[in-house]
C-alpha positions as CSV (number, residue, x, y, z in Angstrom):
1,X,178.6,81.0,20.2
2,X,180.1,81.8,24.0
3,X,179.6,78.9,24.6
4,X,181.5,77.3,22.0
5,X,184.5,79.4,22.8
6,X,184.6,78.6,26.1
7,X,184.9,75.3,25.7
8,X,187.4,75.8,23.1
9,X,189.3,77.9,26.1
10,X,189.3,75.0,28.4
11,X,190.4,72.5,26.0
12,X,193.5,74.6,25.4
13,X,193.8,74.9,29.4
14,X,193.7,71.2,30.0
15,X,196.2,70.8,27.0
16,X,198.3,73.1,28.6
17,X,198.2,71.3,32.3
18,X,198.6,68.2,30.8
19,X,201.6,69.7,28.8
20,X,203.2,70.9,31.9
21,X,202.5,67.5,33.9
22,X,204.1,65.9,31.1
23,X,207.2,68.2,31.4
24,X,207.5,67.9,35.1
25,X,207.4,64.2,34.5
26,X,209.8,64.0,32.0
27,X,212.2,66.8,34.3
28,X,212.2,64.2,36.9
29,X,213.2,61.0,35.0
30,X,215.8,63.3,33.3
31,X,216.9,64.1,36.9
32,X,217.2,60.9,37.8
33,X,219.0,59.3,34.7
34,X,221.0,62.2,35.0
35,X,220.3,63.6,31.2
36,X,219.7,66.6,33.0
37,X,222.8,69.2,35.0
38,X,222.0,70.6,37.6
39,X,226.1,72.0,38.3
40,X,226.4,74.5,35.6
41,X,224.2,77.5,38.0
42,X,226.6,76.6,40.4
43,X,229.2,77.1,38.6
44,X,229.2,80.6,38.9
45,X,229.1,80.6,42.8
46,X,231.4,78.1,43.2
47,X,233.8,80.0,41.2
48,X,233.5,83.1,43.3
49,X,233.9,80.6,46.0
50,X,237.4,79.5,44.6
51,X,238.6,83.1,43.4
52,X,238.3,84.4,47.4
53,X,240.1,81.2,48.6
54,X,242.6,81.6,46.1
55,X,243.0,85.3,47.1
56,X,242.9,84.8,50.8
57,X,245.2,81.9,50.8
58,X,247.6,84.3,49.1
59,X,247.2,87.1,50.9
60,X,247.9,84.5,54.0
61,X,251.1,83.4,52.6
62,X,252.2,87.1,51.9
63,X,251.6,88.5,54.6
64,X,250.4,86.4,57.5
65,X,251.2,83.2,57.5
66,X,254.8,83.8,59.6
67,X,254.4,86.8,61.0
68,X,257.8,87.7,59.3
69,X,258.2,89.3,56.0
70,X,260.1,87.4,54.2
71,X,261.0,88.2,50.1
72,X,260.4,84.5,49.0
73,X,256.5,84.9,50.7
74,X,255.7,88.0,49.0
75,X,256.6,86.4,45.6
76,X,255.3,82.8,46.5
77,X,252.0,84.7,47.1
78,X,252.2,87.3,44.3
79,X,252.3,84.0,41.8
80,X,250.2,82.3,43.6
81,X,247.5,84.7,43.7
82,X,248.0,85.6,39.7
83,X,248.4,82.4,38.2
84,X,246.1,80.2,40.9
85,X,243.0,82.7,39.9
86,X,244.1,82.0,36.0
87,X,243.9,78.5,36.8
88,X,241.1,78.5,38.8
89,X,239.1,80.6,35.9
90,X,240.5,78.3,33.3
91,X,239.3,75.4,35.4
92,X,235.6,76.9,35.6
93,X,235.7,77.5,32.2
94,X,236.2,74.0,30.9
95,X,233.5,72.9,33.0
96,X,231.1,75.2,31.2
97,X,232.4,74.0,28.2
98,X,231.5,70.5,28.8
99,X,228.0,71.3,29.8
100,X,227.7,73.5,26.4
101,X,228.9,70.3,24.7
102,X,226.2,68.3,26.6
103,X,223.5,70.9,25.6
104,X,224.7,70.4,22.1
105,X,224.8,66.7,21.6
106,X,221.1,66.7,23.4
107,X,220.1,69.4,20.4
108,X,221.6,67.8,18.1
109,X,220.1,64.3,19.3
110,X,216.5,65.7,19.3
111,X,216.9,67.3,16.1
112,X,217.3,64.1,14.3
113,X,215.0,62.1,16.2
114,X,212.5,64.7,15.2
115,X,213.5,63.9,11.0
């Protein structure tokens, strides 16, 4: 009887290895037909990225950018650093939003190949 359920223990192993060949297979061509994203982890860094450039760049035309403090700076870089970090968060957003859509269709795709 051991010996049956070893056996039966290594079948399941090789299944398994054979599964996860098959998957790293099937990741590549996906990779390489680009079915697969590889942006949206980035999405988050490059947004940080953005948000400090934004920031910095506004900062810059507040306060350092002349040398000379000028009213029509400090509200150039006041708006600039509100609304260009809205805009830059809105703009991140949408492009999560079109990778969700992606991940839907794909779902919704499998699903009724499966029927």
């Amino acid at each position: 009887m051991p010996d049956e359920e070893k056996s039966g223990g290594e079948e399941k192993s090789e299944a398994k290895m054979e599964a996860q060949a098959e998957a790293a297979e099937n990741w590549l061509a996906d990779f390489f037909m680009f079915k697969m994203f590889i942006t949206r982890p980035f999405i988050k860094i490059i947004y940080v990225l953005g948000a400090l450039a934004i920031t910095l760049m506004a900062l810059a035309t507040m306060f350092g950018i002349t040398g000379v403090f000028s009213t029509y700076a400090l509200i150039t870089g006041i708006v600039t650093l509100i609304l260009g970090n809205i805009g830059w968060r809105i703009t991140c957003e949408i492009w999560i939003i079109f990778f969700r859509l992606h991940d839907i269709a794909k779902s919704i795709d499998k699903s009724l190949k499966d029927e």
